[in-house]
C-alpha positions in Angstrom: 25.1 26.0 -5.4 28.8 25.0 -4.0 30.6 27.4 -1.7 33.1 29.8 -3.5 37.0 30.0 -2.0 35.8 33.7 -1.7 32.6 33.3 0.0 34.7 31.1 2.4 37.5 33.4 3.1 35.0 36.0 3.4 33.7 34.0 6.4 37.1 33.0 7.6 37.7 36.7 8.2 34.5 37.3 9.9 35.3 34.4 12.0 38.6 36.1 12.5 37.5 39.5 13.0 34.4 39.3 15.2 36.3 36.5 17.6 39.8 37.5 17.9 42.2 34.7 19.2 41.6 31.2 19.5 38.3 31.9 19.3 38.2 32.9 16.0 40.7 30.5 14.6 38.4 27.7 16.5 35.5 29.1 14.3 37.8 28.9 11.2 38.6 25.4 12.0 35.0 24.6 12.0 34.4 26.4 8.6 37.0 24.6 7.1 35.0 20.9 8.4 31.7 22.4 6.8 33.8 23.2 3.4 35.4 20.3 3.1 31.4 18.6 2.9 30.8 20.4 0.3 32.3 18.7 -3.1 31.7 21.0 -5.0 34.2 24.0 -3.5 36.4 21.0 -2.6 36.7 20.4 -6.6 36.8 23.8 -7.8 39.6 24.7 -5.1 41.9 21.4 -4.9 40.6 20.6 -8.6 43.0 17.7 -10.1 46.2 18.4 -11.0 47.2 21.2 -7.8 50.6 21.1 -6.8 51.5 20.1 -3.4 51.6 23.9 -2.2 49.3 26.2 -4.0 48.0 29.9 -2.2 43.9 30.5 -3.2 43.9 33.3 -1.5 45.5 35.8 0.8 43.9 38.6 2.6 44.9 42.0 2.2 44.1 43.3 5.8 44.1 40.3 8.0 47.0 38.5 6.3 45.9 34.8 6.4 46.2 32.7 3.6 43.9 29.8 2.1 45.6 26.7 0.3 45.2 24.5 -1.5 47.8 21.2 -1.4 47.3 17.6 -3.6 49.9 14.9 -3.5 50.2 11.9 -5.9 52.4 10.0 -3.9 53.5 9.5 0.0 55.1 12.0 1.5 56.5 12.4 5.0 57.3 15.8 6.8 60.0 16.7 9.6 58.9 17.9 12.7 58.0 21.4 12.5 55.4 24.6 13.6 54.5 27.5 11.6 57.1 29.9 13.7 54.7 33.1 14.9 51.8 31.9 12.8 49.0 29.1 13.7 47.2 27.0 10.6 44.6 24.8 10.5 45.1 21.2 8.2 41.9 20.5 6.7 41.6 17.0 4.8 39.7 16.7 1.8 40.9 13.7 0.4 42.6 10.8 1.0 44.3 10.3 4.8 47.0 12.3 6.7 49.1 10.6 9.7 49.8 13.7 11.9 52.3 13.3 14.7 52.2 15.7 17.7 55.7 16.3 19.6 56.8 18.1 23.1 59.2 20.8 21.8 62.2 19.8 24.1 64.5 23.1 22.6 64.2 25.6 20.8 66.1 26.2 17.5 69.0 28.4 18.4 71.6 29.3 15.4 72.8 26.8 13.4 71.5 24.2 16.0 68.2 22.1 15.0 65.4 22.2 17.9 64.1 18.8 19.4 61.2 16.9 19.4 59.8 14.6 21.3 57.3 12.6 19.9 53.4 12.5 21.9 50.8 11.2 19.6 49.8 9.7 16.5 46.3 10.6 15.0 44.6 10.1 11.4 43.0 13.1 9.8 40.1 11.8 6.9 38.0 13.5 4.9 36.1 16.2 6.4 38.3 16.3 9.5 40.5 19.7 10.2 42.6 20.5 13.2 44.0 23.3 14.6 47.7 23.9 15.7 48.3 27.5 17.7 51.9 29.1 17.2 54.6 27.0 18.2 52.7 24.0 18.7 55.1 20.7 16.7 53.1 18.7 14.4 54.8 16.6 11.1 52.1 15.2 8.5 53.0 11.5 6.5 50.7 10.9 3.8 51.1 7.2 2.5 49.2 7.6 -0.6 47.5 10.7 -2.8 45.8 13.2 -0.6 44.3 16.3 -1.2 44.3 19.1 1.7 42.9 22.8 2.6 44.8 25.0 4.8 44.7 28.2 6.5 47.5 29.6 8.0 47.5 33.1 10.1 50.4 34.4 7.8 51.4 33.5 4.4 54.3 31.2 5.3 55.9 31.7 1.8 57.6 34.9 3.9 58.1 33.6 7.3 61.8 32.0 7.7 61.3 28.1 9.7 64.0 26.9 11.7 64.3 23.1 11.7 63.4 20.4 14.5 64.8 16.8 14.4 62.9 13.8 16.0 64.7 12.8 19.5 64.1 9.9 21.6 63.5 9.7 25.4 66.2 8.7 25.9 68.4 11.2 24.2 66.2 14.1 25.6 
């Protein structure tokens, strides 16, 4: 029998709960590998036809929130973090270029932070990474993909500032 979204948040919030920190998120991060072997929760919660951003669930007392995202074409993301929240990308389909970057400033007003890029790296199926808060990361997907996230808030509420991609040379 496949692994339910509930029965795997419920262990996401043990994870969370018994191992505060990165600890917990670390264990989190894990779950989401062992998930994402598992076709059948993989089907039932990315099942065909997902929009690209789509909550599964949301807990009530820790606030985290499980996601499920499917593109049908490529799609490239600005450099960005999850403000005061961390999330974990989880690939269940397809490949995800991530880029890492050196935040060189801060967004301050109506002034875009900078970015400095570090390091390219592929995420495939069954691979999930974590990025703590504040930590600049921007996703290119060249062709369908299908994804499970976590992130520590429900980012639907949280208000991003924007980072643009700098050069050495202009940093």
């Amino acid at each position: 029998m496949s692994l339910t979204v509930e029965d795997f948040a419920a262990q996401c919030r043990t994870a969370l709960k018994d191992n505060p920190g990165k600890p917990g998120r670390e264990k989190v991060c894990a779950l989401v590998q062992e998930a994402l072997k598992d076709a059948g929760f993989v089907a039932a919660a990315i099942p065909e036809g997902t929009p690209e951003r789509q909550v599964i669930y949301e807990d009530p007392e820790l606030g985290f929130a499980v996601l499920a995202h499917a593109y049908s074409d490529a799609k490239t993301s600005s450099p960005h973090d999850h403000g005061p929240s961390w999330a974990i990308y989880g690939q269940a389909t397809g490949e995800t270029v991530m880029t890492d970057y050196e935040c060189l400033a801060r967004p301050e007003g109506m002034k875009s932070g900078k970015a400095l890029r570090l390091r390219d790296y592929t995420l495939r199926p069954g691979d999930a990474y974590l990025y703590e808060p504040g930590e600049l990361h921007s996703p290119r997907r060249d062709g369908p993909t299908r994804l499970l996230r976590i992130e520590g808030v429900n980012m639907d509420r949280v208000k991003r500032l924007p980072y643009v991609e700098v050069q050495a040379a202009q940093a």
